[in-house]
Steps between C-alpha positions, in 0.01 A plus 500: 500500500688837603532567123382365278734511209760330721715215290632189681841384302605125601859434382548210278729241453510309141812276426766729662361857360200705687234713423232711645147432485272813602163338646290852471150523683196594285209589650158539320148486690642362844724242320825454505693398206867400492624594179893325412785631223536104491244255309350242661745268265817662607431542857379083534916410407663735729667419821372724809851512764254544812742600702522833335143477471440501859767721662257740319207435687554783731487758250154338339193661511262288683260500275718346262608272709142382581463451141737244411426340900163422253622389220742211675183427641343445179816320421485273814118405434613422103796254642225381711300416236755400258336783253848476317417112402248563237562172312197337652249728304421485186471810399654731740460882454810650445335808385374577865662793684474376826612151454822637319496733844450155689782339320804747522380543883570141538819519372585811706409311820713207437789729435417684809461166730819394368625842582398520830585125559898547433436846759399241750788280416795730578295653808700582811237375675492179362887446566477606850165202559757236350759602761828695271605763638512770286614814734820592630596484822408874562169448477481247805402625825843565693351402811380191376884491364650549807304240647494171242868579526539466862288229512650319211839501624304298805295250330588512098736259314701598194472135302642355259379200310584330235719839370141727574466765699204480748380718769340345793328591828388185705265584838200334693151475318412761805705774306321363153308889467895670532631345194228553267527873564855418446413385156295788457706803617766345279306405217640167434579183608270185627338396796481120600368353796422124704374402810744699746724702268496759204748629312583788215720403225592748232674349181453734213809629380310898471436455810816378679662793338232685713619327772873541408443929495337460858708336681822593356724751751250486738520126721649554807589128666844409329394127498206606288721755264735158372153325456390759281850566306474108400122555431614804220804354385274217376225689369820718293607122382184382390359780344841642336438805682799699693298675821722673706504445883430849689724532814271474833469779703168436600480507909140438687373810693209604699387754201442242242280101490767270474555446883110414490542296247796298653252478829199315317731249371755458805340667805342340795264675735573294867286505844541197746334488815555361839310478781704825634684678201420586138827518243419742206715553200561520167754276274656491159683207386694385202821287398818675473409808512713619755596826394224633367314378831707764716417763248135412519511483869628866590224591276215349719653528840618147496754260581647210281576124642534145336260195574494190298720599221298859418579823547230694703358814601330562857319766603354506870192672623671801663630584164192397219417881464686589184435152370129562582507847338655416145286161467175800503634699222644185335211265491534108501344343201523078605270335717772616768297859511205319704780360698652867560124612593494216748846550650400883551233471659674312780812763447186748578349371783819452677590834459176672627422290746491672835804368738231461787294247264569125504618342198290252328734251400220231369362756271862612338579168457184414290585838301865375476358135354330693173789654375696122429152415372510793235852378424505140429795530235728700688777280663593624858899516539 
């Protein structure tokens, strides 16, 4: 030690009043002695509050500390050995220093495991492995936001059954990897899965307020704001709660995810081939979504039509660039990104190929034939 007439004081609790016990280091002949103002009889019925005890630890002197890292040693190996049972010997030596030492040292290390068990307990790091939430919505990645929102107002479903609230994203098994870091960048929820499908649910009610903050003000598809005004108004109902509805502003643009998002759930990346001509584009499709379709369009250079009962989106080759440009800052996170890769690289060679070179129109084809195979859920409309 630094000094060595330093005094360690541990505050102590004893039925509702508190005292200070001064634990002074005595050294004589390369020993060191801890000397108490407690006996040993006063000090064995007091209650240690260990949380006090260790917020202290920083201002301990290590040698100190390696001192009593010993003696719940000593009081691990005496619970070991059940050196506090002395019943089974006849005569048992009460006298003996060091098996009083062994016996309060047992105690002390059950009351530390117990300690240090109940720590565990209440761990954030424990909470977040069983899946509640326990951040606010600050603390999530806004990209990541921006994105599951997007995406969500694409593929999600605001259920209700049986009166409870659930949260549900259904895909292909293909996109299985997606929702799992779903579940994790969220920190809740469950994934399920069977032979061609997998889906996230997320029923707790922590989390569906979660859900509630993230979404609320900030879904853009009007179909999708009613189905999400029912989806509160029951959660308010069931839970005798009075959540407000925000007003939504919220409008995609080419500076945030949510366009990205909307892509991997609705987008399709097209090539078909003839024997003489190649047709390149890009769609987005959805049900009545009409008006927020021709918003959407001027964004990405494109034009809006019907076909089968679905609003769409078209973009043609001649005018992919700006598409093309926002999909590389705004990544795709579905199976569809291999797809993208795939449909660029045929957007690529098109676009470098010389105009004196021949076009292989065997070879595109076989290109165009992977991207449907790296999209086996996606319906084409």
């Amino acid at each position: 030690m630094d000094n060595p007439q330093e005094t360690l004081n541990i505050y102590i609790i004893y039925r509702g009043s508190s005292e200070t016990a001064r634990y002074t280091p005595i050294y004589k002949k390369n020993r060191v002695k801890i000397q108490s103002s407690y006996s040993r009889k006063t000090i064995s019925i007091l209650n240690l509050d260990y949380a006090t005890v260790f917020s202290l630890a920083p201002y301990m002197n290590e040698n100190v500390v390696t001192i009593v890292g010993i003696c719940i040693l000593i009081g691990a190996m005496a619970k070991s050995s059940q050196i506090g049972r002395m019943k089974a010997l006849k005569k048992p030596r009460w006298d003996s220093g060091f098996l009083r030492t062994l016996i309060y040292a047992g105690k002390v290390s059950n009351a530390l495991e117990s300690a240090i068990g109940l720590l565990i307990e209440n761990s954030p790091e424990k909470s977040q492995r069983q899946g509640t939430n326990q951040q606010g919505i600050n603390k999530f990645n806004p990209a990541f936001l921006e994105w599951f929102i997007g995406f969500s107002e694409g593929d999600c479903s605001f259920l209700i059954s049986s009166g409870k609230t659930i949260f549900s994203i259904h895909l292909h098994k293909i996109d299985l990897p997606l929702l799992y870091i779903i579940k994790t960048e969220l920190n809740m929820g469950n994934v399920y899965e069977s032979k061609d499908s997998a889906i996230f649910i997320v029923k707790a009610k922590q989390d569906i307020l979660t859900l509630i903050e993230i979404f609320n003000g900030n879904i853009f598809l009007k179909k999708k704001q009613v189905q999400f005004e029912r989806w509160v108004y029951n959660y308010n109902l069931k839970n005798k709660l009075s959540i407000e509805m925000k007003d939504f502003h919220f409008q995609p643009s080419l500076m945030n995810a949510w366009l990205a998002g909307f892509i991997d759930a609705e987008g399709s990346f097209m090539v078909s081939v003839s024997k003489t001509k190649i047709i390149q584009r890009f769609v987005l499709a959805q049900k009545d979504a009409e008006s927020e379709f021709i918003f959407i369009s001027k964004l990405i250079n494109g034009y809006t039509e019907k076909l089968k009962g679905h609003d769409r989106i078209v973009i043609n080759y001649l005018k992919l660039d700006l598409l093309i440009e926002y999909l590389t800052i705004f990544e795709l996170r579905t199976a569809k990104a291999q797809s993208f890769a795939k449909w660029m690289e045929i957007y690529n060679d098109r676009k470098n190929k010389p105009s004196s070179e021949i076009t292989d129109y065997n070879e595109i084809k076989k290109k165009a034939s992977f991207i449907n195979l790296l999209s086996p859920h996606h319906k084409r409309i």
